[in-house]
Backbone as CSV, one residue per row, in Angstrom:
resi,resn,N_x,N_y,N_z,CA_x,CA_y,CA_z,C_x,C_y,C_z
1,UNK,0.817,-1.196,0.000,0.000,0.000,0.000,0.863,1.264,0.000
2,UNK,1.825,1.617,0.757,2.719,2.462,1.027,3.636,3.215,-0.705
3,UNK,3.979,2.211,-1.266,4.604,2.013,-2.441,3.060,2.738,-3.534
4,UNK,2.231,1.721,-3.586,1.034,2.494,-4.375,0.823,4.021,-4.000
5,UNK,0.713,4.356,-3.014,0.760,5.707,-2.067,1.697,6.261,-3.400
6,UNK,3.047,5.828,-2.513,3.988,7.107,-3.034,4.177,7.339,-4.964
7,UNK,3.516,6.164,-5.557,3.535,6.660,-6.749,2.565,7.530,-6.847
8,UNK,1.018,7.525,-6.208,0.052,8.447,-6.410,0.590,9.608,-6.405
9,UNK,1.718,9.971,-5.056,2.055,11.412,-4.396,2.860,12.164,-6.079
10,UNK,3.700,10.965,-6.361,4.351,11.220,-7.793,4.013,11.766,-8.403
11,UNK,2.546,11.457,-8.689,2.039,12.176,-10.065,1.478,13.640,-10.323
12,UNK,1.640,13.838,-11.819,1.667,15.580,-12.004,-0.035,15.908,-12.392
13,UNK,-0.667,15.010,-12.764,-2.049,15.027,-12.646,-2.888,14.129,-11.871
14,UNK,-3.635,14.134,-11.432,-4.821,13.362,-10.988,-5.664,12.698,-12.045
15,UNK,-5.390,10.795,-11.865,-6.010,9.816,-12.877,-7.957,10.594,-12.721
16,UNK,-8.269,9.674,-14.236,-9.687,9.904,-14.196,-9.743,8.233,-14.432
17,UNK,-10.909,7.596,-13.744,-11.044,6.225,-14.535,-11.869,6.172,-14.967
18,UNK,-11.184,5.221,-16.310,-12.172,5.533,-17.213,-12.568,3.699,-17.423
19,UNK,-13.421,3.168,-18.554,-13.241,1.548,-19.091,-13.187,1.603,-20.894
20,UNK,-11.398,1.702,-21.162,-11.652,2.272,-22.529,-10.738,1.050,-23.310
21,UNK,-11.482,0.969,-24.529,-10.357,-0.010,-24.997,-9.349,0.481,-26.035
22,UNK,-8.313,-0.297,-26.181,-6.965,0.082,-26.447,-6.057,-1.053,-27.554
23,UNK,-5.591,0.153,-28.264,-4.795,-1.027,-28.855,-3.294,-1.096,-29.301
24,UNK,-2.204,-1.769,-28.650,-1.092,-1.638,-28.637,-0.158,-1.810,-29.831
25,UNK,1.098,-1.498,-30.225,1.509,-1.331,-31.103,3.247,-1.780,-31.049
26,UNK,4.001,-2.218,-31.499,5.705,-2.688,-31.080,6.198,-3.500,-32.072
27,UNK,6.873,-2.903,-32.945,8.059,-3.957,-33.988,6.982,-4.695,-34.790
28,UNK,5.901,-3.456,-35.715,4.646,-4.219,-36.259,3.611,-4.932,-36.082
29,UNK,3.997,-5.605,-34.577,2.698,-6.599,-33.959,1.611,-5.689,-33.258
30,UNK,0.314,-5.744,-33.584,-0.485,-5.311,-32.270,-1.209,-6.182,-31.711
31,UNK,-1.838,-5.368,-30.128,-2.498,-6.078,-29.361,-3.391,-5.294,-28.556
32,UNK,-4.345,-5.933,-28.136,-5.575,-4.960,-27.578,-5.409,-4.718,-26.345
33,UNK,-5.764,-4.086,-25.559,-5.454,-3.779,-24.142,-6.719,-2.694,-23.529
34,UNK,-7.068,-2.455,-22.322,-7.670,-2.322,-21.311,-7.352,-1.081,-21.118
35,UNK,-7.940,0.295,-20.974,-7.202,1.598,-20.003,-8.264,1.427,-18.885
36,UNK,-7.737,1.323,-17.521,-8.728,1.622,-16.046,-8.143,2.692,-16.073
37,UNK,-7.578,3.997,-15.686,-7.208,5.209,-15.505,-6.411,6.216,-16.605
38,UNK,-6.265,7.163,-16.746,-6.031,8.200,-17.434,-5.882,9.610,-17.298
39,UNK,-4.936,10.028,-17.667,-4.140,11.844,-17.427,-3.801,12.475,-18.454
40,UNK,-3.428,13.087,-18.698,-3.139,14.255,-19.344,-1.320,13.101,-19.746
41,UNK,-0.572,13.252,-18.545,0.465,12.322,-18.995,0.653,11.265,-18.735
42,UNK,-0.101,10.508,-18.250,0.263,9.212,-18.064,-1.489,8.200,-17.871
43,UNK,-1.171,6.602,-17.653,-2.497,6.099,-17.982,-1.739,4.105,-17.084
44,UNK,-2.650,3.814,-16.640,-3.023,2.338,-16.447,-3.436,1.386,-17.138
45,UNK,-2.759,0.460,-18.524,-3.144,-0.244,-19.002,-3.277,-1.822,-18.662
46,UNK,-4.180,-2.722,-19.171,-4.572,-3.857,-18.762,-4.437,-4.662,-20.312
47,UNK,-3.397,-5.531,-20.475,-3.394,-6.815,-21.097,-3.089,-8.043,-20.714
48,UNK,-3.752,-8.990,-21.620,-3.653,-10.395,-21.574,-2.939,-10.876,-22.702
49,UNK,-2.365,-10.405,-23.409,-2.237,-10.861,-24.707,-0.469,-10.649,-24.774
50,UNK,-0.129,-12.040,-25.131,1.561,-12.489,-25.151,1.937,-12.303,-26.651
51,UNK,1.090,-11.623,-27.390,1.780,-11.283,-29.058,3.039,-10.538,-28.770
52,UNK,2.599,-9.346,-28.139,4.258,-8.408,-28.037,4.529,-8.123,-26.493
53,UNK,4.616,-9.404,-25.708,5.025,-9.106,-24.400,6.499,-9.082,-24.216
54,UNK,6.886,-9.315,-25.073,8.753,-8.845,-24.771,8.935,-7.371,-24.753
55,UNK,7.658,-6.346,-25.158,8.308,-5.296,-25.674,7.384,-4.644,-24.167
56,UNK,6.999,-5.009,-23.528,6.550,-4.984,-21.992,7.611,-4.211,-20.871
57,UNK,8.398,-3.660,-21.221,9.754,-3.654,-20.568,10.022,-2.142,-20.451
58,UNK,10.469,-1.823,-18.900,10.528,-0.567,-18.604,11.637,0.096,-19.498
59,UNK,10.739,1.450,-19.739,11.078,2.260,-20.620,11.503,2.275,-21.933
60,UNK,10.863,0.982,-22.799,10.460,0.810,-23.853,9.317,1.413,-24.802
61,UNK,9.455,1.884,-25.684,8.292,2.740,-26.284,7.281,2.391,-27.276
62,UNK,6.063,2.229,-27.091,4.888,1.721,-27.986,3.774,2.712,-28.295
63,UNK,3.675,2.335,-29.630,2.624,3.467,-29.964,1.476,2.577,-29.291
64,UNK,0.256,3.676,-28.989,-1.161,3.289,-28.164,-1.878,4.059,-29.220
65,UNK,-3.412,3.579,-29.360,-3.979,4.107,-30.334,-5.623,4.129,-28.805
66,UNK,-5.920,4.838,-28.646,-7.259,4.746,-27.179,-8.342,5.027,-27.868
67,UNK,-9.868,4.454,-27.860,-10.980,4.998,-28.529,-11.904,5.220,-26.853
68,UNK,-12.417,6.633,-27.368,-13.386,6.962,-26.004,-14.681,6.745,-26.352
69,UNK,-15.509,6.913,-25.462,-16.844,6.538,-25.490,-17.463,7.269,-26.983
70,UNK,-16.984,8.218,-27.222,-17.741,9.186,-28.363,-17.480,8.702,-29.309
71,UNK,-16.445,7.812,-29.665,-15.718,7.489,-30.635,-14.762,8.018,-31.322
72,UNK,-14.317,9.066,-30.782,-12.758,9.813,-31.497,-11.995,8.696,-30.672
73,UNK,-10.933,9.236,-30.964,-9.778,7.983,-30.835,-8.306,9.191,-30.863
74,UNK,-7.340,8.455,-30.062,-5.871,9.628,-30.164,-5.134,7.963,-30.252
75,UNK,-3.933,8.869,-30.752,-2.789,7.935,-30.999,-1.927,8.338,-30.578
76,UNK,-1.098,8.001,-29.554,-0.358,8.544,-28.926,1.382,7.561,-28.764
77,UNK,2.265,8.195,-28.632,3.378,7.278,-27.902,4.001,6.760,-26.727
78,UNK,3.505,6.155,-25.741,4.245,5.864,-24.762,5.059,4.972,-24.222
79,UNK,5.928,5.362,-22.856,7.018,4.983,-22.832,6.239,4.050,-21.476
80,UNK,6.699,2.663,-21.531,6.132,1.785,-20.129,7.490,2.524,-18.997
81,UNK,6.547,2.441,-17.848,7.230,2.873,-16.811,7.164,1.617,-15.709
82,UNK,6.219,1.094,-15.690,6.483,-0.290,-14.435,5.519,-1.154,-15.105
83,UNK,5.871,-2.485,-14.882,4.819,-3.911,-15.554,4.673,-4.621,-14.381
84,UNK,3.646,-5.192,-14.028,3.126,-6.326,-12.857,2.614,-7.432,-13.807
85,UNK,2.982,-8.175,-13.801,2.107,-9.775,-14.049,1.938,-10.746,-13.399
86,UNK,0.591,-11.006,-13.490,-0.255,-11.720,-12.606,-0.386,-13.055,-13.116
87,UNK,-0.748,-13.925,-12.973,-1.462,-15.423,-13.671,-2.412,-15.170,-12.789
88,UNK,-3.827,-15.435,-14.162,-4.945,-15.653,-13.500,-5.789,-17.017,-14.587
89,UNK,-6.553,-17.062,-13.713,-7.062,-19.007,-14.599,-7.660,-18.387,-15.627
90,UNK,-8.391,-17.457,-16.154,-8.698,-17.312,-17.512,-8.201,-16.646,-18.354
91,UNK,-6.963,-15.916,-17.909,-6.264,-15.234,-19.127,-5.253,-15.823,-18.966
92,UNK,-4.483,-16.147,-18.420,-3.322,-17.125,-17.741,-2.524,-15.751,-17.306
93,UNK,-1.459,-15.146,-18.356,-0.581,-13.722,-17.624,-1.546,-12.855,-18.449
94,UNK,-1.470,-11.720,-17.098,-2.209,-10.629,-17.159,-0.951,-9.522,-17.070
95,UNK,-0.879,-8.502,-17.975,-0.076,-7.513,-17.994,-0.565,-6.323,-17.427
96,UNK,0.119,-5.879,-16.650,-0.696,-4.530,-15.590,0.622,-3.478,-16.136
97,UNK,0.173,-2.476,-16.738,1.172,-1.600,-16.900,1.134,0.304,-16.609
98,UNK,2.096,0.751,-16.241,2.276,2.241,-15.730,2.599,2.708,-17.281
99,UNK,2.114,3.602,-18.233,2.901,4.391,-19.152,2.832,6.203,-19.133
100,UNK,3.961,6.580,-19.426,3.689,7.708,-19.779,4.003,8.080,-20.620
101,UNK,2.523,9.399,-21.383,2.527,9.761,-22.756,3.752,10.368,-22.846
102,UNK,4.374,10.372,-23.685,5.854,11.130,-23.931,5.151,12.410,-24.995
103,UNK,4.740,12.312,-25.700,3.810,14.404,-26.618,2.514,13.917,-26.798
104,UNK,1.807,14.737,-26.052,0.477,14.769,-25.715,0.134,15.807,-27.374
105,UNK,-0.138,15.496,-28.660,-0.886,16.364,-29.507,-2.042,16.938,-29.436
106,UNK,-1.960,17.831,-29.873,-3.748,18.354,-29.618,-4.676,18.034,-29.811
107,UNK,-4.660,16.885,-30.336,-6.562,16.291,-30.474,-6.434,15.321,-28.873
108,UNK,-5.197,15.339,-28.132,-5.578,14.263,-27.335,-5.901,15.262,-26.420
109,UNK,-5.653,16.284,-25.965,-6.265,17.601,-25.235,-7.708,17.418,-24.896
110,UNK,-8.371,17.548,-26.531,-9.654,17.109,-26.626,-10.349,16.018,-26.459
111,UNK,-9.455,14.976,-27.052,-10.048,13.532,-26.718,-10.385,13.609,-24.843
112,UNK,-9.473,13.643,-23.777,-8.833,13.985,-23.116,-10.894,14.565,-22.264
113,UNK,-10.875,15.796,-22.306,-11.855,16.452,-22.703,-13.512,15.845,-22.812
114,UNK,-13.511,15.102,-23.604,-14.386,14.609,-24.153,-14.842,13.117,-23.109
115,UNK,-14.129,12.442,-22.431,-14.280,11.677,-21.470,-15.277,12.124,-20.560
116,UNK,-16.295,10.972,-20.194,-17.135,10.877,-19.440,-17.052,10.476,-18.114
């Protein structure tokens, strides 16, 4: 708990949570993924999917493509900052990941914005 704490204290915005889906990007392969939270710079992603889990690795960089409820969508680049994996009986490894957006463009302002 203490550790979760002090990354909260870390951060330069305050998460919004959201349930958005996502889709990952690394050395041509993609894969779909989960956002539970979201900022201005940084976000909480959720995968199950071992297509590009080598590229899982702190401070490695993957393009993210996020669609919000309205249906705009940003594409963004980020850099993973911490990975947790779990085994669970129906996905088997679960990828829990910290990223932060490295250039926030201006439609993601809006996208951003546009969250419910």
């Amino acid at each position: 708990m203490g550790e979760e704490l002090s990354k909260m204290e870390k951060r330069r915005a305050k998460r919004k949570d959201v349930s958005l889906d996502a889709k990952l990007t690394a050395n041509g392969l993609s894969s779909p993924g989960f956002i539970e939270n979201i900022c201005e710079h940084g976000l909480h992603l959720i995968t199950a999917s071992r297509k590009i889990s080598p590229s899982f690795i702190p401070e490695t960089v993957l393009e993210l493509t996020v669609h919000n409820t309205s249906g705009s969508k940003a594409c963004l680049n980020c850099e993973v900052r911490w990975v947790h994996i779990n085994k669970t009986p129906i996905h088997g490894l679960t990828y829990r990941m910290g990223m932060e957006i490295l250039k926030q463009p201006p439609q993601y302002i809006e996208f951003l914005a546009g969250l419910k």
